[in-house]
C-alpha positions as CSV (number, residue, x, y, z in Angstrom):
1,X,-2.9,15.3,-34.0
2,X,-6.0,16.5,-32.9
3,X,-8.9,14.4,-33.5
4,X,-10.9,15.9,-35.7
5,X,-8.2,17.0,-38.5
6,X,-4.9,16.5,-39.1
7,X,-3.2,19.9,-37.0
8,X,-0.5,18.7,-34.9
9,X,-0.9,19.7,-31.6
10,X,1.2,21.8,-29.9
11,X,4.4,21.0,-28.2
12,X,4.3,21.3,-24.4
13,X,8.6,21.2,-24.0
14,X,8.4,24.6,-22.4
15,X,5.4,23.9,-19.9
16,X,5.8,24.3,-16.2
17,X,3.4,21.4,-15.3
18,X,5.9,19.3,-14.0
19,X,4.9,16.2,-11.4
20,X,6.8,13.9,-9.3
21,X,5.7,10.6,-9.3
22,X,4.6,10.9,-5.7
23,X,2.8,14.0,-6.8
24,X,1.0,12.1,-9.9
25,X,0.3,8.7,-8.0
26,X,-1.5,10.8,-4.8
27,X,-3.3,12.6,-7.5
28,X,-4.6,9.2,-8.8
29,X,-5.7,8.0,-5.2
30,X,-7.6,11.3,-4.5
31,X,-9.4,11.5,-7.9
32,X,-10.1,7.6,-7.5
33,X,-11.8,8.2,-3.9
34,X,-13.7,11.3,-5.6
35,X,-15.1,9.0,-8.6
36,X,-16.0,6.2,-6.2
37,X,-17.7,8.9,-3.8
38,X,-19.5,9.9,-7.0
39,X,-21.0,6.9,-8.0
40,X,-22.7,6.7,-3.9
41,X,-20.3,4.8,-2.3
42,X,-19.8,6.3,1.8
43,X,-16.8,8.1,1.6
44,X,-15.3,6.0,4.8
45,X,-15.7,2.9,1.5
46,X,-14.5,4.8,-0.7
47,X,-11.2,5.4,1.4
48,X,-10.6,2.0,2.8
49,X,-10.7,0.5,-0.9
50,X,-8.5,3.0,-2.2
51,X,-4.9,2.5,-1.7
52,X,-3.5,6.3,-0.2
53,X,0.4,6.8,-0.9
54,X,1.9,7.5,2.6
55,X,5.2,8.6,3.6
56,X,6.5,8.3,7.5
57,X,5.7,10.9,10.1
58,X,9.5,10.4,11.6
59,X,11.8,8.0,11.8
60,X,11.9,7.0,15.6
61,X,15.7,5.2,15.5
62,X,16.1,4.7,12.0
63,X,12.0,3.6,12.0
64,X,9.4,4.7,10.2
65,X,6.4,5.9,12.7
66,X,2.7,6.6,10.8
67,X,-0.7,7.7,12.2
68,X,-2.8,4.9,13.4
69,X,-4.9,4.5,10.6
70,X,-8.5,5.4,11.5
71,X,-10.7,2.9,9.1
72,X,-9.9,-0.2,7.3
73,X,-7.6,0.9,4.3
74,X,-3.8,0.2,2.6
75,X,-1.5,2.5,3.3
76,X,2.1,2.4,1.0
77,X,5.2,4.2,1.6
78,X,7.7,3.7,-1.0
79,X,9.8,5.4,0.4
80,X,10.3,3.2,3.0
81,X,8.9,0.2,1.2
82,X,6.3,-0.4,3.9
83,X,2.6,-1.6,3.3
84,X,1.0,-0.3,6.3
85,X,-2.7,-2.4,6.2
86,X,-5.7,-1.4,9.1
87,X,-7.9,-5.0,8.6
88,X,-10.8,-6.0,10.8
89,X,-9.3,-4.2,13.8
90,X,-5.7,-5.1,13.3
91,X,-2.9,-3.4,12.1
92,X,-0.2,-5.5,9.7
93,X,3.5,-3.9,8.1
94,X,4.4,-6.1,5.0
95,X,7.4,-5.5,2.9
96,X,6.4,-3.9,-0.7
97,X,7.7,-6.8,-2.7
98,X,6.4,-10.0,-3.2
99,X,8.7,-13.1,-0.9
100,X,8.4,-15.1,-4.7
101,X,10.4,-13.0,-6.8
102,X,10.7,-9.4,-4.9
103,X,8.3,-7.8,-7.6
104,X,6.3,-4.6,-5.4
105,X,3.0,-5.6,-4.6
106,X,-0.2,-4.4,-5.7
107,X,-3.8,-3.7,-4.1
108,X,-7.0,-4.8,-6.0
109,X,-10.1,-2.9,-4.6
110,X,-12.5,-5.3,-6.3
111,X,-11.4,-8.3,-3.9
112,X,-9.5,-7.0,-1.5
113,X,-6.5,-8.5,-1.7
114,X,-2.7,-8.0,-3.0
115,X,-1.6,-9.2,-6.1
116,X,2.3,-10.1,-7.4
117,X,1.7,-8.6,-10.9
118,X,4.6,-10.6,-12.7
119,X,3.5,-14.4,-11.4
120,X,-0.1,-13.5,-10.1
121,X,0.4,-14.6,-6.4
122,X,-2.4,-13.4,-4.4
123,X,-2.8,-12.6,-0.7
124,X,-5.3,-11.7,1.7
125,X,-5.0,-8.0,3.5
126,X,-3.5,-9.9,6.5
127,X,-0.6,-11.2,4.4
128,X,-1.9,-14.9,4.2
129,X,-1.5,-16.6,0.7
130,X,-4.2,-17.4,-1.2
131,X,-3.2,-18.8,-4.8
132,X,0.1,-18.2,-7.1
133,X,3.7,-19.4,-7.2
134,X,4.8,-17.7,-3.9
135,X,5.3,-20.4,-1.2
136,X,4.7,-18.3,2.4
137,X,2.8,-15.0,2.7
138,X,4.2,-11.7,2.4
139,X,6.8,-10.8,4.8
140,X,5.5,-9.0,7.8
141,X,7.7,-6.2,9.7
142,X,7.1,-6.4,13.7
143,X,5.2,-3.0,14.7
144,X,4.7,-1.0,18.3
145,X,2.0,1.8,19.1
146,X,3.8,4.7,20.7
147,X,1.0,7.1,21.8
148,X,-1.7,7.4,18.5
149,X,1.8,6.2,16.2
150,X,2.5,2.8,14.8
151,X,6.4,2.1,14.5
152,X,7.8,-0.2,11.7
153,X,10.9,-1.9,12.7
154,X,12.7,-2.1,9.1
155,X,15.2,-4.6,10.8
156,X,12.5,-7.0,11.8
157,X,11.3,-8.9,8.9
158,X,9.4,-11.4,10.1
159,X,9.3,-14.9,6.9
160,X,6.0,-16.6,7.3
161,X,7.9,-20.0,6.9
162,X,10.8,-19.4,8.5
163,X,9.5,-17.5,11.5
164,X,6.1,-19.0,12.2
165,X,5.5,-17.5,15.2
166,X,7.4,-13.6,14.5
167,X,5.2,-13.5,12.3
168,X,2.0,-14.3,14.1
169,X,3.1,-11.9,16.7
170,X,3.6,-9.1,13.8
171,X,0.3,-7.3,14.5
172,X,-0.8,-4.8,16.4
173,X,-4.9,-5.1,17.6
174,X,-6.8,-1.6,17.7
């Protein structure tokens, strides 16, 4: 129905429009960066706050390798269900889901932190808990700079209570 009478609009079976997810979610980012842009924030803001969808340059050994981000910002890769996270001058890897329940984790630009959206378990952009049910902070993969590339390793999931200090170590300073 349109809004002003009662015609039904038209069907749109037979459009060609047609959007992967990937496709509609990096659409979102890139209007979301424009709006904020819009409204006078600096665009190198506007991009850190922004979560930008990500997929890996190569796998190097069965791990997924990504340009060293250039500004404080939240990479994700579903793909690979990687966080990649450029904070302060470090770089983190965290696992996509939440170490409570497994649920993938979201960004909030307004505080900067990750947020379990089925229990509401909260973490800082360096992993650390802050409030919730969760019990340890998100699960950090160990990385490795090779030339202007950061390397996941996928197979080295570092549990903040379990592996206190894998997990300290699970950084990479730029």
């Amino acid at each position: 129905m349109t809004p002003d009478d009662s015609t039904p609009m038209p069907s749109c079976d037979n459009c060609e429009l047609s959007l992967s997810r990937r496709q509609l979610l990096q659409g979102i980012g890139f209007a979301s960066i424009a709006a904020l842009i819009g409204l006078g924030v600096p665009r190198s803001v506007a991009i850190a706050m922004t979560p930008v969808p990500t997929r890996a340059r190569r796998l190097l050994a069965g791990n997924p390798s990504y340009p060293i981000p250039s500004a404080d910002g939240v990479q994700i890769d579903r793909d690979q269900e990687v966080i990649l996270v450029r904070w302060q001058g470090s770089v983190y890897a965290f696992n996509l889901s939440c170490p409570h329940q497994r649920t993938a984790l979201r960004w909030n630009d307004g505080d900067h932190q990750f947020q379990c959206p089925k229990h509401h378990s909260k973490y800082r952009p360096d992993g650390t808990i802050v409030s919730g049910r969760a019990t340890r902070g998100m699960d950090r993969f160990s990385v490795s700079r090779a030339g202007n590339e950061i390397v996941v390793d996928v197979n080295a999931m570092h549990k903040e209570d379990q592996d206190r200090a894998g997990w300290d170590a699970a950084v990479l300073h730029v």
